[in-house]
C-alpha positions as a printed Julia matrix, in Angstrom:
363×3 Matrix{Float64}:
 26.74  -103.91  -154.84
 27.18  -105.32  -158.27
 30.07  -104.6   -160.17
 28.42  -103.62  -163.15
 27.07  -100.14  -161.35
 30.64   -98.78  -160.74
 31.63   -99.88  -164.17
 33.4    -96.92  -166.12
 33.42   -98.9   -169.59
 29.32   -98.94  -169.13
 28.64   -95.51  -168.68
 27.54   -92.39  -171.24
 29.87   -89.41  -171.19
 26.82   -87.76  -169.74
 26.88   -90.07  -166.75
 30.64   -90.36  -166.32
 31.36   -86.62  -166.14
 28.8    -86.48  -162.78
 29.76   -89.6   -161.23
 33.22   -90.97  -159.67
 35.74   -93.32  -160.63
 34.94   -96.96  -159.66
 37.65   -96.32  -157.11
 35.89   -93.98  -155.31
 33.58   -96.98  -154.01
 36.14   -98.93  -152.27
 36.16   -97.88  -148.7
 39.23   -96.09  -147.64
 39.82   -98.72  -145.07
 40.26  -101.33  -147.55
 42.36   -98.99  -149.86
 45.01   -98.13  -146.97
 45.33  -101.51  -145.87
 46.49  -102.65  -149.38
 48.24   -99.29  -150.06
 50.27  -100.0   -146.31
 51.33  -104.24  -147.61
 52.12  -102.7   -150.62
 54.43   -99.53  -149.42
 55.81  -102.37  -147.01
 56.84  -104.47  -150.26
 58.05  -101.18  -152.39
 60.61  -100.34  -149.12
 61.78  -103.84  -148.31
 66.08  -103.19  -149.14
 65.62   -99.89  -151.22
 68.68   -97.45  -150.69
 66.74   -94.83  -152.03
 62.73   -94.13  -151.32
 61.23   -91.62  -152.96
 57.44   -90.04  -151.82
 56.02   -87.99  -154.43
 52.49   -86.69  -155.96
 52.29   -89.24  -158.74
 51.75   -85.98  -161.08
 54.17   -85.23  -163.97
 56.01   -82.88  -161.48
 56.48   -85.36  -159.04
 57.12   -88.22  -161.21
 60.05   -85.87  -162.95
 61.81   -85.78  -159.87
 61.45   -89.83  -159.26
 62.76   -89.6   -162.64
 65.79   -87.3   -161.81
 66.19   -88.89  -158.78
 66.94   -92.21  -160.42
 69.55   -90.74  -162.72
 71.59   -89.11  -160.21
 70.92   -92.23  -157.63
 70.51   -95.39  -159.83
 68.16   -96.38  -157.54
 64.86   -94.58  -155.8
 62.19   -96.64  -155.24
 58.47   -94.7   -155.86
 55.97   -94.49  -152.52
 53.26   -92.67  -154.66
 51.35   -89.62  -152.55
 48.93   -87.42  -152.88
 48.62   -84.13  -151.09
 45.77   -85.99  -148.52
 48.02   -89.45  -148.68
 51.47   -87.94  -147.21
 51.2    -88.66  -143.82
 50.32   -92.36  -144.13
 53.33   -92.14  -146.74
 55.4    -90.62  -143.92
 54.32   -92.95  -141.67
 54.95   -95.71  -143.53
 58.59   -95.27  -144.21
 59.25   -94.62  -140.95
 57.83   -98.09  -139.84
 59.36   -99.88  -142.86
 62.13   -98.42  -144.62
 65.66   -99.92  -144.34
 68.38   -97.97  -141.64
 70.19   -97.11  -143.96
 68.14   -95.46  -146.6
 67.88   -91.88  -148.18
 64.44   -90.96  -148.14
 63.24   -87.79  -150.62
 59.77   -86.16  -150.64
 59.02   -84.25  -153.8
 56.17   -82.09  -155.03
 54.27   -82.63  -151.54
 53.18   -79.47  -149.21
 51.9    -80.32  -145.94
 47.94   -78.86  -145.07
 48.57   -79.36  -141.13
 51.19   -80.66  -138.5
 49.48   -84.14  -138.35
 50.49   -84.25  -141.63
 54.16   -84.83  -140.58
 53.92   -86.45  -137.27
 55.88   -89.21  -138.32
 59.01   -87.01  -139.1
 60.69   -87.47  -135.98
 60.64   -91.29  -136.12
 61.65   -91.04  -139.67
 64.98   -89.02  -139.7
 65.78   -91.55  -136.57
 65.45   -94.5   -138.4
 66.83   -93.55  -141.84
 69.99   -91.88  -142.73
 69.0    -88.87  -144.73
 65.39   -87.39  -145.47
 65.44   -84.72  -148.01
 62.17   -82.57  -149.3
 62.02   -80.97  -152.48
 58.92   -78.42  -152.81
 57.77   -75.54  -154.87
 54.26   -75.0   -153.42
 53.45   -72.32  -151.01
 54.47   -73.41  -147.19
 53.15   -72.24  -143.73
 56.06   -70.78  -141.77
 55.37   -72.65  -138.94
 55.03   -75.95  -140.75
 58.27   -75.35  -142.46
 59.94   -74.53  -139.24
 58.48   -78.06  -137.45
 60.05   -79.99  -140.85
 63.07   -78.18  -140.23
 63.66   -79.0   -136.78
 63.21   -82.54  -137.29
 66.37   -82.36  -139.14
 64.88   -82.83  -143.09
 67.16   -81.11  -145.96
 63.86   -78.77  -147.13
 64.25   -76.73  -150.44
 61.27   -75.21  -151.68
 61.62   -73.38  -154.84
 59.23   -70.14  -155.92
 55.7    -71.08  -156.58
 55.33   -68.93  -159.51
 58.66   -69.46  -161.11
 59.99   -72.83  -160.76
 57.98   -76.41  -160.25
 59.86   -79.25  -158.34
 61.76   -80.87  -161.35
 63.68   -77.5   -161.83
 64.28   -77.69  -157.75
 65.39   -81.63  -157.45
 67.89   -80.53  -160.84
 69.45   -77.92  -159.43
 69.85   -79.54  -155.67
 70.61   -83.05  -156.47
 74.82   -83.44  -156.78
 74.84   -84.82  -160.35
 75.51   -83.15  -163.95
 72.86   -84.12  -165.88
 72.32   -84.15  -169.3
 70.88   -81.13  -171.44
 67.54   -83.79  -172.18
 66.77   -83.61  -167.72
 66.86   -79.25  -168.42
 64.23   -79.61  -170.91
 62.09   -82.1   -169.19
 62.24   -79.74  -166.35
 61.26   -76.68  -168.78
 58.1    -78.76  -170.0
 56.62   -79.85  -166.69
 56.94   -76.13  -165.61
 55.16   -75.38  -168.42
 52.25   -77.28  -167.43
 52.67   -77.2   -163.62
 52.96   -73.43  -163.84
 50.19   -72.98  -166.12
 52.35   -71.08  -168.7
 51.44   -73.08  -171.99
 54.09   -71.81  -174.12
 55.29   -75.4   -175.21
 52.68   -77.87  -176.66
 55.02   -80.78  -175.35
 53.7    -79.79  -171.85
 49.98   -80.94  -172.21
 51.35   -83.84  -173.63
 52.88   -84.77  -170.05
 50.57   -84.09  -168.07
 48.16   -85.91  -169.86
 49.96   -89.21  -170.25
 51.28   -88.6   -166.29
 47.41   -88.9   -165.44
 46.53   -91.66  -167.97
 49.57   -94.16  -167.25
 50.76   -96.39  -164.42
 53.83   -94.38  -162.52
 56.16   -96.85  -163.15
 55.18   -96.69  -167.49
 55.42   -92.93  -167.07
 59.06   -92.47  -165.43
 60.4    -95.31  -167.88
 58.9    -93.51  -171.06
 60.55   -89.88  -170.09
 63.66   -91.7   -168.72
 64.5    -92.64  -172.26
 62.92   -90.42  -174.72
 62.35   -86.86  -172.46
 59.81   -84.81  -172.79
 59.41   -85.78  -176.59
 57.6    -89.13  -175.86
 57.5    -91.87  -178.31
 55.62   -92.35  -181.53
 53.71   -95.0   -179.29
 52.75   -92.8   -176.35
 51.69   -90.25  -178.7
 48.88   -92.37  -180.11
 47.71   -93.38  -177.21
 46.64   -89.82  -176.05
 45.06   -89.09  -179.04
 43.33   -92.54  -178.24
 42.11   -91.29  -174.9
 41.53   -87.92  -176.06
 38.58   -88.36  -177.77
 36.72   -89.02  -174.44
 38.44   -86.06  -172.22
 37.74   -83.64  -175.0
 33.85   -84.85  -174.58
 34.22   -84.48  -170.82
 35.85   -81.27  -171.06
 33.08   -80.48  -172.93
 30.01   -81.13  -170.56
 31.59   -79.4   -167.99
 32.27   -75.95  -169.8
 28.68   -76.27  -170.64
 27.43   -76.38  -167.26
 29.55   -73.63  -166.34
 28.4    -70.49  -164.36
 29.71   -66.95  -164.16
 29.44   -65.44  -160.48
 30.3    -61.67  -159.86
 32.4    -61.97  -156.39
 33.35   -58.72  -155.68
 36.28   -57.25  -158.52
 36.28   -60.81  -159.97
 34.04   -62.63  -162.72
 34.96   -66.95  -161.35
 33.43   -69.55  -163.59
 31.81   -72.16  -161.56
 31.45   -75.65  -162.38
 31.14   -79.42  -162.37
 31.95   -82.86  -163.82
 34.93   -85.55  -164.03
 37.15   -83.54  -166.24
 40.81   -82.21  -167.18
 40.09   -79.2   -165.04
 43.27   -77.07  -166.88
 41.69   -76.73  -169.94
 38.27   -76.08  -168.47
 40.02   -73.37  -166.76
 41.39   -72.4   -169.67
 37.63   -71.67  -171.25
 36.47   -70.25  -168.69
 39.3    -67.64  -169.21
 38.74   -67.04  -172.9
 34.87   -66.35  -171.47
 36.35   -63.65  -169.56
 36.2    -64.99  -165.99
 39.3    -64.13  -163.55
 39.63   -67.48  -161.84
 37.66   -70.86  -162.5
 36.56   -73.56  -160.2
 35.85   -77.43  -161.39
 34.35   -78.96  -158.58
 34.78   -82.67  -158.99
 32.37   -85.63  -158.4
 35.11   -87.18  -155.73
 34.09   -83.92  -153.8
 37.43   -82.33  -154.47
 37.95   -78.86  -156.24
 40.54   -77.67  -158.63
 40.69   -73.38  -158.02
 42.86   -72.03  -160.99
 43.67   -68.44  -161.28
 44.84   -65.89  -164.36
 46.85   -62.65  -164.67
 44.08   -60.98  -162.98
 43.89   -63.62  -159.89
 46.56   -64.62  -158.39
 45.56   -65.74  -155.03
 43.87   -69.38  -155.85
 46.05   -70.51  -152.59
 44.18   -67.92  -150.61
 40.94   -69.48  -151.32
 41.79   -73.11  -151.38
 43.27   -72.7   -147.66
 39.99   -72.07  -146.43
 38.57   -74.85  -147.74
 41.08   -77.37  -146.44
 43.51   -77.41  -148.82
 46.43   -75.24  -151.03
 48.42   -74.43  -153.76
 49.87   -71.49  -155.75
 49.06   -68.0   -156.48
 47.26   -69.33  -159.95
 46.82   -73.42  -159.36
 45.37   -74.51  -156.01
 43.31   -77.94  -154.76
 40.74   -78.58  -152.07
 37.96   -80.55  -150.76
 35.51   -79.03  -148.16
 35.09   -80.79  -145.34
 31.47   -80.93  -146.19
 30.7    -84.64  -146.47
 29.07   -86.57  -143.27
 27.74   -89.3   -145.15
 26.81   -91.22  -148.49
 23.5    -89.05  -148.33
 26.0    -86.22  -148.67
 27.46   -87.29  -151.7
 24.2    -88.61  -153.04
 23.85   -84.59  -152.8
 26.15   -83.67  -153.95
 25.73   -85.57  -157.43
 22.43   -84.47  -158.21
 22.91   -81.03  -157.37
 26.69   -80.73  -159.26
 28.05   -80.01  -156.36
 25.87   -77.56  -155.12
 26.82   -77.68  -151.39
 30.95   -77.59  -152.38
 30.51   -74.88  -154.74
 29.1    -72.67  -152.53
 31.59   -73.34  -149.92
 34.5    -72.63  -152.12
 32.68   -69.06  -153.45
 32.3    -67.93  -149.41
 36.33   -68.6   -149.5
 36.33   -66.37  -152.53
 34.31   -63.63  -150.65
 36.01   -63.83  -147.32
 39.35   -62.9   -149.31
 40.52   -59.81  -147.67
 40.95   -57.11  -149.74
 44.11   -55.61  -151.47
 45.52   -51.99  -151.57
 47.02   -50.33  -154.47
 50.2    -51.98  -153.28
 48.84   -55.65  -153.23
 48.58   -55.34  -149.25
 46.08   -57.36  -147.88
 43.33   -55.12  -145.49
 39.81   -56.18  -144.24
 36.96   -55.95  -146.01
């Protein structure tokens, strides 16, 4: 295939916001055997590892992490990367290391298989959380011997959790860092510095991102702040085609906007509210789905859980297992993700219902 196809730089908005990133292309086999000689590299004589979802949570516990430490080198991981990050440690981290895992909620046991082998080879494995966690999964982590904190979904992200828990007195600048990435991670929007984060967490390389709040906080530099309004331009456009393809579906007490396209799916959501829908999905051209709830919905985890995948009460993720082959995706891009959306608004039906007093009965 010619590299010109995949080519983002090429494309229309139009195009862009129904088709993948180039990196979506490159089989996952090739992708995992550079990500393993490059995890390999990152371990080689680190004291400190740190695995985290390369989000602006995540990264502001690296961040934290490095302050209190000196040291913590960054394995990033999404939610459907950790156990190859798990793994990975446990094959090539040094005896001797501390190993933390921040912002990351396990979907299934596979997902920590490699726990056992890890707290045997290293000398400390510590996992800061704030997402919602399946008894039984947190009992298995336990019992491997991991140090697991998991904060309140709906009141704290994992920055707040990794300041409180890790032994260091930190300056009043790692508090309001904290304060801004729950902002965003929490949905709450009361401080303008907090789309600012996340925006720059998504369009900068890890490393770029922990320097810049290392040294300036969450009031990035002059320089930073020129750049988003750089890449701006196109996400507002994106943002854009998306709301306009929205749908609004009735599903039982709740009005969901439905839609599609390569997009910043919070302030999608976020449109979708002011059109009066209770919870929004942005169903993504990867295949994955963002579920985001309001005051009125709470229970985006519920849904997302279903649909292989989690989250909080008002901010979930997923991708239904719906995808056999490239036909499927071929599908799946003409119709807007026809097949993914309808998956995700069964979840939303099967919800069982709530009483007066918010307990759950069958519908």
């Amino acid at each position: 295939m010619d590299d010109w196809l995949i080519d983002d730089d090429r494309l229309s908005v139009g195009r862009k916001s129904v088709l993948p990133g180039e990196g979506f292309f490159f089989p996952d086999s090739f992708e995992e055997e550079q990500a393993e000689a490059e995890a390999a590299e990152t371990l080689a004589g680190a004291g400190v590892v740190v695995i985290a979802d390369p989000d602006a949570d995540g990264l502001a516990c690296t961040a934290l992490i490095r302050e209190a430490h000196g040291e913590g080198a960054l394995l990033p991981a999404g939610p459907h990367e950790l156990q190859e990050a798990l793994a990975w440690t446990a094959e090539y981290a040094e005896p001797d290391a501390t190993v933390f895992v921040c912002d990351l909620c396990p979907d299934s046991e596979s997902d920590v298989d490699a726990l056992p082998d890890l707290t045997a080879r290293v000398e400390r494995v510590v996992w800061f959380d704030h997402h919602q966690w399946d008894d039984e999964l947190g009992a298995t982590v336990d019992e491997t011997g991991v140090e697991r904190t998991v904060g309140e979904s709906d009141e704290v992200c994992t920055a707040d959790v990794a300041l409180v828990e890790l032994d260091h007195e930190f300056e009043e600048r790692w508090a309001d860092l904290a304060a801004v990435t729950r902002d965003h991670d929490l949905w709450i929007r009361d401080d303008e510095r907090s789309d600012d984060l996340a925006d720059f967490s998504y369009w900068s390389e890890p490393e770029e991102y922990i320097d810049a709040v290392a040294e300036h906080g969450a009031d990035l530099s002059p320089e930073v702040r020129e750049f988003l309004a750089e890449q701006r331009v196109e996400k507002e456009a994106l943002i854009e085609k998306a709301v306009e393809r929205a749908e609004m579906r009735e599903i039982g007490e709740w009005t969901v906007g439905v839609t599609y396209g390569r997009c910043s799916q919070n302030e999608v959501a976020e449109a979708l509210r002011e059109r009066g829908s209770d919870a929004a999905v942005i169903v993504k051209p990867a295949g994955s789905a963002s579920i985001r709830g309001t005051e009125n919905f709470e229970r985006a985890h519920e849904v997302a859980q279903q649909v292989n995948g989690g989250g909080h009460p008002k901010a979930a993720g997923c991708k239904p297992d719906i995808y056999d082959d490239m036909m499927d995706y071929a599908h799946h891009w003409t119709t807007r993700g026809a097949v993914a959306k309808q998956a995700i608004i069964d979840a939303f039906r099967r919800l069982p219902e709530e009483d007066d007093e918010g307990v759950e009965t069958e519908r």
